[in-house]
N, C-alpha and C positions, 0 to 999 in steps of 0.2 A: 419469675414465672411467666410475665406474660412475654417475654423476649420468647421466653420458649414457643410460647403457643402461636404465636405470630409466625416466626423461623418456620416454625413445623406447616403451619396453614399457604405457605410459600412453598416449602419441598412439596407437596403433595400437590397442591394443585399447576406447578411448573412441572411434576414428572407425568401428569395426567397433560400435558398442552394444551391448558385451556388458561383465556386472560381471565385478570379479576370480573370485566365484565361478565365476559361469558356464563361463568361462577354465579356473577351475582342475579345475571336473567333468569339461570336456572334456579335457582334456590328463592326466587321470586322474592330478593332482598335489594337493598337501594344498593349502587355500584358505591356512593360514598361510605355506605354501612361496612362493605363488603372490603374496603380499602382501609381503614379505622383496623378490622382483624389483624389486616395482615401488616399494618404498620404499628400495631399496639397501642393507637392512641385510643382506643376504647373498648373496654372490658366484653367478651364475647359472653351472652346469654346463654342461658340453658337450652333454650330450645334453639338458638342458632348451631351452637353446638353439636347437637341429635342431630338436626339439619345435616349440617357438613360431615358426621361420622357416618350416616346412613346414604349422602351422596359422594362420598369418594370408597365406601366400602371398608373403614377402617375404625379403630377403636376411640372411643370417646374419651379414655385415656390415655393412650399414647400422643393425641391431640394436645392433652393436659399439660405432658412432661413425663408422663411412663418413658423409662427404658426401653421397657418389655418392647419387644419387636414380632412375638412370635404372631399374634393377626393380621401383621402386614404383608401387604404382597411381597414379593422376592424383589421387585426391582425398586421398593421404596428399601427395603433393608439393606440390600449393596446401596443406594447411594449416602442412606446416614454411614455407612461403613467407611465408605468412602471419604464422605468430607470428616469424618473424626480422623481415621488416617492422613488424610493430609496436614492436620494439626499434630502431628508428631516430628519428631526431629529425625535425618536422617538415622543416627542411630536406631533407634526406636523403631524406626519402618524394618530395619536388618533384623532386627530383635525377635518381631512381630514375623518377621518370613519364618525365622528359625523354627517359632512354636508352631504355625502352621504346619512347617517341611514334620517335625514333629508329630503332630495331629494325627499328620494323613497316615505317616510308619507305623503310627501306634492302630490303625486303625486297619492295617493291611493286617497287623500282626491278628488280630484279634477274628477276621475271615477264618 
């Protein structure tokens, strides 16, 4: 879990372009506090947490390890899209076109 929450504490504030510093002046946290998160060497607080959900504008669960993507903005949910995509095997990415190409037919039909 906390690889998760670490990883995740990394997409968001690298799609946001801001450093750990930065991160950490704003959130008036020690930059080492703030480096411990996102390297997982130390378990992230409750109200650190609230902190970061209410300063990057997303959910205090999806932080956690949720799934759910649907509170996040559009260009954090293309990029976990993305990098789980990439962890597919060529086939798999052909596969995953097809159900798209799919998707969108099915959805013309339905206009």
């Amino acid at each position: 879990m906390a690889e998760t929450i670490s990883s995740r504490l990394v997409l968001i504030r690298e799609e946001k372009g801001l450093s750990r510093r930065e991160v950490a002046t704003l959130l008036n946290i020690p930059y080492t506090t703030y480096c411990h998160y996102e390297d997982g060497s130390i378990e992230l607080k409750v109200s650190s947490l609230l902190k970061l959900s209410a300063f990057y504008g997303i959910s205090a669960d999806w932080i956690l390890g949720n799934e759910a993507t649907k509170n996040l903005p559009p260009e954090t949910r293309w990029e976990i899209m993305r990098k789980e995509i990439e962890q597919l095997s060529d086939d798999d990415v052909k596969e995953l076109h097809s159900f798209l190409k799919f998707l969108l037919w099915r959805e013309k039909q339905q206009d």
